[in-house]
C-alpha positions in Angstrom: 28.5 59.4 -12.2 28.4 62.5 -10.5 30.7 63.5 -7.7 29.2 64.5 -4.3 32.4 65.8 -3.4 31.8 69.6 -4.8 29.0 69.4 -2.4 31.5 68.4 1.0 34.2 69.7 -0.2 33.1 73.9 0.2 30.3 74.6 2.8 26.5 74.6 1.6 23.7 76.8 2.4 20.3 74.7 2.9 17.0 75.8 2.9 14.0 74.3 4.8 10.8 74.8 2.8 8.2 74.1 5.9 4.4 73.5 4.8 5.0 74.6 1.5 3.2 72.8 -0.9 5.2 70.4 -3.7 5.1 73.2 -6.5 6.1 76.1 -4.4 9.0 73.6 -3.5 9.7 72.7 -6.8 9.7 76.2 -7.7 12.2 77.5 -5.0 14.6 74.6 -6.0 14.4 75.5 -9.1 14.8 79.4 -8.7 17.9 78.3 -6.3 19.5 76.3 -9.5 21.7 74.0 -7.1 23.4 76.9 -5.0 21.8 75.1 -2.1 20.1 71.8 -0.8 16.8 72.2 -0.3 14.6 70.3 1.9 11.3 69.6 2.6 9.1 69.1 5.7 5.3 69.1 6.4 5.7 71.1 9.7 7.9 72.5 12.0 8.3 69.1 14.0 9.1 67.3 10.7 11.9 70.0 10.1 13.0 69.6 13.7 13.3 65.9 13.0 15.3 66.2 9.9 17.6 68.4 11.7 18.4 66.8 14.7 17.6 63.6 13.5 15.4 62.2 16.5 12.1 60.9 15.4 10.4 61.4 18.7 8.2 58.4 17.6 8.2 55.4 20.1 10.5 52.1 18.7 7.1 50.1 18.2 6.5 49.4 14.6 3.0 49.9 15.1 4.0 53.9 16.7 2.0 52.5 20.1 2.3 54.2 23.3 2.6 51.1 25.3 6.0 49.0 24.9 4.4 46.5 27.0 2.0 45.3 24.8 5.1 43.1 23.1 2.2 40.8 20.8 -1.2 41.2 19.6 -3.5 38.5 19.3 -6.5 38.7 17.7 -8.0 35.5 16.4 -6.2 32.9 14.6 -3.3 36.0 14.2 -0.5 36.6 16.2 1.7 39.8 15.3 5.5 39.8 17.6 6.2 43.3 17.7 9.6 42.5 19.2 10.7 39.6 16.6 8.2 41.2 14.1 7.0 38.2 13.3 3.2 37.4 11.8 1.3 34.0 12.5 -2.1 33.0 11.4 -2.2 29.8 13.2 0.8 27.7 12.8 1.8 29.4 9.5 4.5 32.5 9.6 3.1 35.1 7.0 6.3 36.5 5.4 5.9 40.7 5.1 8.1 44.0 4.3 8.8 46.0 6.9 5.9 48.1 5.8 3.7 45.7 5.5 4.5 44.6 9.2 4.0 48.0 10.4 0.4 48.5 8.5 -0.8 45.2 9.6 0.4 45.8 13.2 -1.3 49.4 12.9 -4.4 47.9 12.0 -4.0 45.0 14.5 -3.7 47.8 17.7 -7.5 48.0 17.4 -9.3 45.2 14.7 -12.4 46.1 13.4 -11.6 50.2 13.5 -11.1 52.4 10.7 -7.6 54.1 10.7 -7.8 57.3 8.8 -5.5 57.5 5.9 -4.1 60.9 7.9 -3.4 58.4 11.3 -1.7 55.5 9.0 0.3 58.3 7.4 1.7 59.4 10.4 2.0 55.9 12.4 3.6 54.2 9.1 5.3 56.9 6.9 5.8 59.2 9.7 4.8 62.1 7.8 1.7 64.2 7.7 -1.0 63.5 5.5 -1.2 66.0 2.3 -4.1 64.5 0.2 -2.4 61.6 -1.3 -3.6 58.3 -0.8 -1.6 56.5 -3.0 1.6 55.4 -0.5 -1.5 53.9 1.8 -3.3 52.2 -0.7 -0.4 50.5 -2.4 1.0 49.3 0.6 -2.8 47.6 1.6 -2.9 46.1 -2.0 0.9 44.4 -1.6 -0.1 43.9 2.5 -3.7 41.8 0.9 -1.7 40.2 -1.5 1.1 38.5 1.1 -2.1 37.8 3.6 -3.9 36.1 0.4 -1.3 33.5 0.1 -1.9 32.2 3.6 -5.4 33.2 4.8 -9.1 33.5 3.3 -10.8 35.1 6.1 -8.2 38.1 7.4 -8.9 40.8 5.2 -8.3 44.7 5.3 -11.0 46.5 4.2 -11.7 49.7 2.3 -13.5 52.6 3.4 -14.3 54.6 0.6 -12.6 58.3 1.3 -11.5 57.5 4.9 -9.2 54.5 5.0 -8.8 51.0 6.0 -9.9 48.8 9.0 -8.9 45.1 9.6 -11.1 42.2 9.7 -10.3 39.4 11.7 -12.7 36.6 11.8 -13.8 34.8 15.2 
């Protein structure tokens, strides 16, 4: 096991690679050989963020603008945003805390499609660079929990644009 105490012990320069893309990352951490930590952030904001460590994001799992909206009912589902807690009826749907936060996304506004750049930033809190893959996995795992309880609530694809939930009447 490696010691992080070389790393406390003396002081460490940092470097902030801001809306670099991952290889011109790579290749700067590489070129800096570990004389310094290197981080990376989509965007000035991000980089704010990491340094002062305030998200600026609301508390609301779901990123929403309006703490007052505490549940959202739509259909047979019921999502607590405060006890983040998921009914379809009478049965509790057990989910992740990212699963909760996708399916509460998606809840805000049934039936709309959510870009894969707005769930990005609602969910991962991080700006959308062309890969879909964090989004999609997280729908497969969030349709296989919802699978065990209910038929008829499904999240749907949009080929290229996102995802959209489906609650029946």
């Amino acid at each position: 096991m490696v010691s992080a105490a070389p790393y406390i012990e003396v002081i460490t320069p940092f470097v902030i690679c801001v809306g670099t893309t991952l290889e011109d990352s790579t290749a700067i951490a590489q070129a800096i050989d570990r004389r310094a930590i290197v981080m990376i952030a989509p965007d000035t904001e991000a980089a704010r963020r990491l340094l002062v460590g305030d998200t600026g994001i609301p508390d609301s799992p779901a990123g929403m603008e309006d703490l007052e909206t505490r549940v959202i009912e739509r259909g047979c589902l019921r999502v607590d945003l405060v006890s983040r807690q998921v009914t379809w009826g009478d049965v509790d749907i057990a989910l992740s805390a990212r699963e909760f936060d996708l399916l509460a996304t998606l809840a805000t506004e049934a039936g709309r499609v959510w870009t894969f750049e707005e769930l990005m930033a609602r969910i991962w809190k991080t700006r959308y660079l062309g890969d879909a893959d964090p989004v999609v996995s997280a729908v497969k795992r969030l349709r296989r929990r919802l699978a065990l309880v209910v038929d008829e609530l499904r999240v749907v694809s949009v080929r290229g644009v996102g995802f959209r939930l489906v609650v029946p009447d």
